[in-house]
C-alpha positions as CSV (number, residue, x, y, z in Angstrom):
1,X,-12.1,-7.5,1.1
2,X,-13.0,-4.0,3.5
3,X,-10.3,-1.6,2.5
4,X,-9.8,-1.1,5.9
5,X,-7.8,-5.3,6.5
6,X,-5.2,-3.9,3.5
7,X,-3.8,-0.8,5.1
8,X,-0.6,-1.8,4.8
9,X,-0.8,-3.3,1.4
10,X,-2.2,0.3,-0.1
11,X,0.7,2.3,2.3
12,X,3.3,0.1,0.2
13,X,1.4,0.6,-2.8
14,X,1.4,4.0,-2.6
15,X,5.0,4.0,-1.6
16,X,6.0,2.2,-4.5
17,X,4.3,4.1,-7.1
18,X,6.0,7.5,-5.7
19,X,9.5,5.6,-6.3
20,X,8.4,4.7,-9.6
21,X,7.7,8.4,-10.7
22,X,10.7,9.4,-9.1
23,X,12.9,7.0,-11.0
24,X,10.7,7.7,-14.2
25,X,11.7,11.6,-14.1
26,X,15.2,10.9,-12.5
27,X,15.8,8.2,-15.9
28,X,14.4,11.2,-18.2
29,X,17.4,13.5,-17.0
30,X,20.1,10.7,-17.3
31,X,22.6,11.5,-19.9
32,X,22.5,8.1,-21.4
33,X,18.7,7.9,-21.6
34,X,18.5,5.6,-24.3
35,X,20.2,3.1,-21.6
36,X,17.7,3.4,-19.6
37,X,14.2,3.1,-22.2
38,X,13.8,0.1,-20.3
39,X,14.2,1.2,-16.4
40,X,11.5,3.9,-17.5
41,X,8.7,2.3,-19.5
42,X,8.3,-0.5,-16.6
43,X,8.9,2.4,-13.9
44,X,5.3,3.6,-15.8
45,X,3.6,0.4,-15.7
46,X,4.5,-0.4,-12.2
47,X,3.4,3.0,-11.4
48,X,0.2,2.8,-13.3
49,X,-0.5,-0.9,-11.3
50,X,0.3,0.3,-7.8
51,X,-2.1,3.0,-8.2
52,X,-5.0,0.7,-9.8
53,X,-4.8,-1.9,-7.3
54,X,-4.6,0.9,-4.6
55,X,-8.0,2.2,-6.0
56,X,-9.3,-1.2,-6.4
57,X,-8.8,-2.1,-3.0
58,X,-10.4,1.1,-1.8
59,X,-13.5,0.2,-3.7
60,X,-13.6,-3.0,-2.4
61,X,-13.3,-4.9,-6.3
62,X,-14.0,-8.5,-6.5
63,X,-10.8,-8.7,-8.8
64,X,-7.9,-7.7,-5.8
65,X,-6.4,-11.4,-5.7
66,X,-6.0,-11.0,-9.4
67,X,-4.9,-7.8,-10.0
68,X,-2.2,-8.1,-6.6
69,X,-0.7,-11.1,-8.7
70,X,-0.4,-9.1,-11.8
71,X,1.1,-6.5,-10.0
72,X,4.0,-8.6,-8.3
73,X,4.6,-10.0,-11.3
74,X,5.2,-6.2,-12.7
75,X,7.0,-4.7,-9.1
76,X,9.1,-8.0,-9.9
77,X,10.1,-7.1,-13.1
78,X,10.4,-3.4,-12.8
79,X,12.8,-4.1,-9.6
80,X,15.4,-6.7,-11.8
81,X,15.5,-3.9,-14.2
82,X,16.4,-1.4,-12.0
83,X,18.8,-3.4,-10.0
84,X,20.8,-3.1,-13.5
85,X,21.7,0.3,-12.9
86,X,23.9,1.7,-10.7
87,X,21.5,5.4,-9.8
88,X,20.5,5.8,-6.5
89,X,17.0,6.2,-7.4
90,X,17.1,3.3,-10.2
91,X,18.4,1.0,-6.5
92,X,15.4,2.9,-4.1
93,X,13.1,2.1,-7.1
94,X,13.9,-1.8,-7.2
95,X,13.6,-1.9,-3.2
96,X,10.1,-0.4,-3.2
97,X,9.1,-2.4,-5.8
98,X,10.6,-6.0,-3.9
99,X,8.7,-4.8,-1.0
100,X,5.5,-4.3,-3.0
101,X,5.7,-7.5,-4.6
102,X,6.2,-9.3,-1.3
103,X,2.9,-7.7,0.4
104,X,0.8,-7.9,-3.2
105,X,2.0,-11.6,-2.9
106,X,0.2,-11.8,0.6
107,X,-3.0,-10.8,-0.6
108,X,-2.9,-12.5,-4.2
């Protein structure tokens, strides 16, 4: 798969990781961050995911389908979690996420 078909898919990759960093240091500063342990350990792994398939895809790995399933599966889950929390950045997290899944969907 040429890089070059999925320019989309790595914009909304890219996207999403950024929201998950952002919600990752915005959870850190919460007051009650023990609440939100959760929110900020699948904020990393979706992070970590949306940047691996973004590299992936720019190196043109045989594994993409793959790796684009694992990583809706993980936008999926890091977006329910989010949605349980009322922070504005916890609700842009989960929105990037749902978007990321959809387009890794398309792909997988």
């Amino acid at each position: 798969m040429p890089h070059h078909q999925h320019q989309e898919l790595l914009k909304t990759l890219h996207e999403c990781m950024a929201a998950c960093n952002h919600c990752f240091d915005a959870c850190l500063k919460e007051e009650d961050m023990k609440m939100m342990a959760e929110c900020i350990r699948l904020d990393r792994e979706c992070a970590d995911i949306c940047a691996y398939l973004e590299a992936a895809i720019t190196r043109n790995s045989p594994f993409v389908s793959q790796l684009a399933r694992v990583c809706a599966q993980i936008c999926e889950t890091c977006a329910e979690e989010c949605r349980k929390h009322d922070h504005d950045h916890c609700q842009e997290c989960a929105d990037a996420c749902m978007k990321c899944a959809e387009a890794c969907r398309s792909v997988a």
